[in-house]
C-alpha positions in Angstrom: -234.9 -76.9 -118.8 -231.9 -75.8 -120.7 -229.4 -76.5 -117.9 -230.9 -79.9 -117.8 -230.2 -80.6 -121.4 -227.1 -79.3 -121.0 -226.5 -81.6 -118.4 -227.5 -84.9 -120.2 -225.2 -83.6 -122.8 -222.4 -83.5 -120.7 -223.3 -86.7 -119.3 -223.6 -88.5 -122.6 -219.9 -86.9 -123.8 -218.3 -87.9 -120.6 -219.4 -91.7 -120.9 -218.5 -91.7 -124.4 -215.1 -91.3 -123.9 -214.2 -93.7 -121.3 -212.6 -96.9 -122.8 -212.5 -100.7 -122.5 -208.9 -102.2 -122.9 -208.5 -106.2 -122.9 -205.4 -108.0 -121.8 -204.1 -110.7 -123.6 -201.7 -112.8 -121.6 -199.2 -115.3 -122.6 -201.2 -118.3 -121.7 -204.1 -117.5 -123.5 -206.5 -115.4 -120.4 -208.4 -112.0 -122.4 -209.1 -110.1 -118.9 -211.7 -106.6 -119.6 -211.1 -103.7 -118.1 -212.7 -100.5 -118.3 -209.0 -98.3 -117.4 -206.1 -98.1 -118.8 -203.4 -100.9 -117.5 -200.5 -99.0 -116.1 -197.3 -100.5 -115.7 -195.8 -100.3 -112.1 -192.2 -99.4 -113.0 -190.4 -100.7 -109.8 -192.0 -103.9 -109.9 -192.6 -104.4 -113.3 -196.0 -105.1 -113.0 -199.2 -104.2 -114.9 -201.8 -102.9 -112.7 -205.5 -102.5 -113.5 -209.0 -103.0 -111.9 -210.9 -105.8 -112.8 -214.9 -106.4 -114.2 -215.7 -106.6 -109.8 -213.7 -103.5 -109.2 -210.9 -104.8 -107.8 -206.9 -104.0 -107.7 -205.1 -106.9 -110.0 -201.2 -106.8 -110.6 -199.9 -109.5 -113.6 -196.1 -109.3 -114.0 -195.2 -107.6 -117.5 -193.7 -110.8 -119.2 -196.9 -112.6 -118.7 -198.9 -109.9 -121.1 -199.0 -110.5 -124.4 -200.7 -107.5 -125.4 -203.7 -104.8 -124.3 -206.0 -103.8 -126.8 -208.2 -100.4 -126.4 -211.8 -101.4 -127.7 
């Protein structure tokens, strides 16, 4: 019973500290995301993974900012 609780606990923690970032680009898009962008340094792109789960790439002069929520 414990290792169960212990468990949920865990569980709840862990969810808790994953974080939704929006992207705000120059011509007005706000784009969710539940990782953190990361900028691809040899193309100069921001990558991230979509609400479907997929791979997106947006060059960096097109983001106007990315908020953490």
């Amino acid at each position: 019973m414990k290792r169960h609780l212990l468990l949920a606990a865990c569980l709840l923690a862990l969810a808790g500290c994953s974080s939704e970032y929006i992207i705000s680009t120059a011509d007005g898009q706000m784009i969710t995301t539940d990782n953190k962008p990361k900028l691809d340094k040899a193309s100069g792109m921001i990558r991230f993974e979509d609400a479907e789960g997929r791979e997106q790439m947006i060059p960096q002069s097109q983001i106007r900012q990315i908020i953490e929520r």
